[in-house]
C-alpha positions as CSV (number, residue, x, y, z in Angstrom):
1,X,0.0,0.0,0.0
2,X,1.4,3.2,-0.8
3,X,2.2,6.4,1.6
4,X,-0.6,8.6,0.3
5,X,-3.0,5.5,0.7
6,X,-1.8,5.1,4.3
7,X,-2.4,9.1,5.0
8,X,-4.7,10.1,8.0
9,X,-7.7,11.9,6.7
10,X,-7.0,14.5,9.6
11,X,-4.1,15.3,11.7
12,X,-5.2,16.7,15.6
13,X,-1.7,18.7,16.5
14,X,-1.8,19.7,20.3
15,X,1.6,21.9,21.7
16,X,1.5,20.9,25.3
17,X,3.6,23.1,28.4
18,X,3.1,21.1,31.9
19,X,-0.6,20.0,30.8
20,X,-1.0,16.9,32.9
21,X,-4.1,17.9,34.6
22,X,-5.9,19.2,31.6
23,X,-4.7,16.6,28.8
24,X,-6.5,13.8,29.8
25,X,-9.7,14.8,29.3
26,X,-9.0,16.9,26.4
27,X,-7.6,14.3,25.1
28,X,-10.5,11.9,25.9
29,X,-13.1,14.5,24.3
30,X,-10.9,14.7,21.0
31,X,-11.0,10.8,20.5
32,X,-14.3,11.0,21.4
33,X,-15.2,13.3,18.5
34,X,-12.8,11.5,15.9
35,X,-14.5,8.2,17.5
36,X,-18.0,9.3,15.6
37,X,-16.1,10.5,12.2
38,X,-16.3,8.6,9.2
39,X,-12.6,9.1,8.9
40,X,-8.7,8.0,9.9
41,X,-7.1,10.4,11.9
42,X,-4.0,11.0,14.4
43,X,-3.2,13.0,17.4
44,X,0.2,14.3,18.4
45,X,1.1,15.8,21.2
46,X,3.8,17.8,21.5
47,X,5.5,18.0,25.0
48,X,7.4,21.5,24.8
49,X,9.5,21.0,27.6
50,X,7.3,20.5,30.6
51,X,8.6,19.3,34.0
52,X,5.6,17.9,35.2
53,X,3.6,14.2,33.7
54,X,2.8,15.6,30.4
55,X,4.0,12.8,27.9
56,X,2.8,10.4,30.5
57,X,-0.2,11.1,30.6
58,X,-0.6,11.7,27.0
59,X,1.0,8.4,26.4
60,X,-1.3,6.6,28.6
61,X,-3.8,7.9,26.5
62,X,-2.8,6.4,23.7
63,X,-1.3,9.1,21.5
64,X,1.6,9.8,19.9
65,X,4.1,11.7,21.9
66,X,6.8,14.2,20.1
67,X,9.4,15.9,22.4
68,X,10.4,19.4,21.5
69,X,13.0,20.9,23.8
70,X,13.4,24.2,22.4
71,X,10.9,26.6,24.5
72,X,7.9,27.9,22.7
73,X,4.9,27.4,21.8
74,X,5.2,28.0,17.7
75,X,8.7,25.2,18.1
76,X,6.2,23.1,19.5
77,X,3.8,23.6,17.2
78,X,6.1,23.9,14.0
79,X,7.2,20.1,15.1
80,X,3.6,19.0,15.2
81,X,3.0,20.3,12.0
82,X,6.0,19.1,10.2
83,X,5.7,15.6,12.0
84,X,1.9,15.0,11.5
85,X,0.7,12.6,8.1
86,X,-2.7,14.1,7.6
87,X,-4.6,15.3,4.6
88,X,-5.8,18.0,6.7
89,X,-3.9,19.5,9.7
90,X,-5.6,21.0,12.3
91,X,-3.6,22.4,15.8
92,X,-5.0,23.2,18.8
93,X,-4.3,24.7,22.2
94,X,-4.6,22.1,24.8
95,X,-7.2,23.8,27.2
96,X,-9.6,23.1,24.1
97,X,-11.1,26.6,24.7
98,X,-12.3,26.1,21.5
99,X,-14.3,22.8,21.3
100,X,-13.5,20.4,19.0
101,X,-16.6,20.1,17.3
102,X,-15.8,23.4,15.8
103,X,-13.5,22.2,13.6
104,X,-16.6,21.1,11.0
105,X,-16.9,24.8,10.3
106,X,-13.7,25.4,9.5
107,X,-13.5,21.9,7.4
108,X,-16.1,23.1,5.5
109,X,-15.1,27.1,5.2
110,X,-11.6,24.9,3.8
111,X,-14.2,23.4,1.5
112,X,-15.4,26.7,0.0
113,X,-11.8,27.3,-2.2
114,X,-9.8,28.7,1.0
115,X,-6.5,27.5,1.6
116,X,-6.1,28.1,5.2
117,X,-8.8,28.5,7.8
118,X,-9.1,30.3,11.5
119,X,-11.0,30.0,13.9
120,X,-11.9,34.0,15.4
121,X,-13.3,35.4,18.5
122,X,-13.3,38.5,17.1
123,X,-16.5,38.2,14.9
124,X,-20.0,39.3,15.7
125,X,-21.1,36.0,15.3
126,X,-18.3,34.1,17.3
127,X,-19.7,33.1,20.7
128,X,-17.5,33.6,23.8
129,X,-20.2,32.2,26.8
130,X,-16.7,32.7,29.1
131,X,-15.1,35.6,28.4
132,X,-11.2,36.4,29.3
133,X,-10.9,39.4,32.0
134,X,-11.6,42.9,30.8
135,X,-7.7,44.1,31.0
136,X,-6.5,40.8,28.6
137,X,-9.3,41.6,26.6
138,X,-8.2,45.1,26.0
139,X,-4.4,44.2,25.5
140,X,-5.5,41.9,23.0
141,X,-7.7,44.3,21.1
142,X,-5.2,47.2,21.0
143,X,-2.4,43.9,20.1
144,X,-4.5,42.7,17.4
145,X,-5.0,46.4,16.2
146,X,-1.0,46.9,15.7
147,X,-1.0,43.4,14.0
148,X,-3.3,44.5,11.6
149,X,-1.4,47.9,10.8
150,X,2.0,46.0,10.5
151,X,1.9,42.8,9.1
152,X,-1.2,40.8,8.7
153,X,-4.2,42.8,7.2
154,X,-8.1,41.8,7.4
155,X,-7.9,39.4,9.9
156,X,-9.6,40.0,13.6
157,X,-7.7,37.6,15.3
158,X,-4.5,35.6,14.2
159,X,-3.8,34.1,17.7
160,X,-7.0,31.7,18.5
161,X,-5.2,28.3,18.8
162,X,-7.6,26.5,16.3
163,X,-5.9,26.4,12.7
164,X,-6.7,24.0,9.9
165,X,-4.4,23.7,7.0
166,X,-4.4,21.3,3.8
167,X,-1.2,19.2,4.1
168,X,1.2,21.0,1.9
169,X,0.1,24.7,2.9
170,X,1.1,23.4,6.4
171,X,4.4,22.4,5.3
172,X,5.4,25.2,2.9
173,X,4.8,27.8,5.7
174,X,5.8,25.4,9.0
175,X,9.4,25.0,6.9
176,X,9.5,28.2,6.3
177,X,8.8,29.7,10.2
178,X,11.5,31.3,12.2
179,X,9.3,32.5,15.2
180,X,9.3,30.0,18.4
181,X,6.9,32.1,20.5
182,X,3.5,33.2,20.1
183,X,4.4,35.6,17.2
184,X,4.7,32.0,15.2
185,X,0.7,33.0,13.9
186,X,1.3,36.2,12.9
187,X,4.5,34.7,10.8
188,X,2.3,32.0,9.3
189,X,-0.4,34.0,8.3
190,X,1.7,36.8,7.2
191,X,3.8,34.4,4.8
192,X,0.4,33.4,3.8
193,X,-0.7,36.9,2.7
194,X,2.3,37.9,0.6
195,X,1.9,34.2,-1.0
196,X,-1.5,35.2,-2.3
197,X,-2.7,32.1,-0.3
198,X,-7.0,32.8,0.6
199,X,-7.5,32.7,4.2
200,X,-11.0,32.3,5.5
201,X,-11.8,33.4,9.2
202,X,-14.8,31.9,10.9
203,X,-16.7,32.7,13.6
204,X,-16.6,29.9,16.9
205,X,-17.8,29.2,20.1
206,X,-14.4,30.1,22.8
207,X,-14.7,29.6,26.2
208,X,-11.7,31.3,28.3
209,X,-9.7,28.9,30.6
210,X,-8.6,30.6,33.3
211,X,-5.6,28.3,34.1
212,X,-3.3,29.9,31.1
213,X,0.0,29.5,30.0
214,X,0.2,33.0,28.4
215,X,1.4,36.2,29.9
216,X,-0.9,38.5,28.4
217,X,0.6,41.6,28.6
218,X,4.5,40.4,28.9
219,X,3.9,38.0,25.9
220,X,2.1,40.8,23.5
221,X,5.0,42.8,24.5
222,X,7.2,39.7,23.2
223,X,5.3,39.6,20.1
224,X,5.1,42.9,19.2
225,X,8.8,42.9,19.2
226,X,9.0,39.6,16.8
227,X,6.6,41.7,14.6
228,X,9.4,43.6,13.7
229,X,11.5,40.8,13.6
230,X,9.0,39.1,10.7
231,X,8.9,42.1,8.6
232,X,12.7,42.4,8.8
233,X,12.9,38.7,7.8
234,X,11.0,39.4,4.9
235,X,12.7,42.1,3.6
236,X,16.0,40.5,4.2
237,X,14.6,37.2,2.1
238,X,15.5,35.4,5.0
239,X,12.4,33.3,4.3
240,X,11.9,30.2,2.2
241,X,8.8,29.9,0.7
């Protein structure tokens, strides 16, 4: 049987930072979901240098376990990405703040000639029944504002962790990424844009999490920074796309 024959339908990629109490049932729900599809699929979870039982518990789970030492969330997830055998690669944040079931909208929004689809909170129809406290809300506003005016235009919200990609749009932009932080979406889609590749953004149901791993305002500080960074990259043709 040949490799493309063998190919997952779908890829679930989940970047995972000292997750061990929230994994296991996230990753229970997940196979629950791809339980009831008519489909194969895989989920890899990427341990990004925890110190607590993360690939334990993801092992006992029965997944596949990668183990990224470099620190940051897009090296975690640019491993994933790169790693995973899907048709279809999908990543997501392991507090599953947005549900799995979600990801039939954006399957079919991919559906509808798009190359790459988001999932936004930033939409008048995108339902957030638990909303993040006021002050992240507003750094994240005036962030995503900035974003906008310096490298990726049109888009409400580049950094919801729910991202589905057809297999070789995720590997031309994962090779090409230089960002290991949270930045790494903002690179992504802003390779995207100056590709001429369509992104679709679609409204979902989010629910916060209060038990982050993100440093609101220090981290928008950090990615503001690699903003610069990306645009300099691109200028410098330091990308390979």
């Amino acid at each position: 049987m040949s490799e493309e024959r063998q190919r997952p339908f779908l890829s679930v990629v989940i970047p995972a930072y000292n997750e061990e109490r929230r994994l296991g049932p996230t990753l229970a729900r997940i196979k629950e979901y791809l339980g009831a599809q008519g489909y194969e699929a895989e989920i890899l979870v990427v341990n990004n240098a925890s110190s607590d039982r993360t690939s334990e518990v993801a092992r006992k789970a029965g997944v596949e376990v990668l183990e990224e030492p470099q620190r940051g969330k897009g090296a975690a997830v640019r491993r994933g990405m790169l790693a995973a055998r899907g048709e279809y690669l999908l990543f997501s944040d392991a507090d599953l703040s947005t549900p799995i079931d979600e990801m039939e909208k954006l399957m079919q929004a991919l559906r509808e000639e798009n190359d790459i689809v988001i999932a936004s909170r930033g939409l008048p129809d995108s339902r957030l029944p638990v909303r993040q406290p006021w002050y992240r809300e507003l750094v994240g506003r005036v962030g995503n504002v900035l974003v906008r005016l310096v490298a990726v235009r049109g888009i409400r919200d580049t950094q919801c962790g729910f991202k589905l990609f057809p297999r070789q749009v995720a590997r031309r932009l994962f090779g090409a990424q230089r960002m290991r932080g949270i930045a790494f979406d903002m690179e992504i889609l802003f390779l995207a844009q100056r590709l001429g590749l369509k992104i679709a953004e679609v409204p979902v149901t989010w629910i916060d999490s209060p038990d982050t791993r993100i440093n609101r305002v220090r981290d928008s500080l950090d990615a503001l920074k690699d903003l610069m960074r990306i645009r300099f990259n691109w200028m410098r043709g330091r990308y390979r796309v």
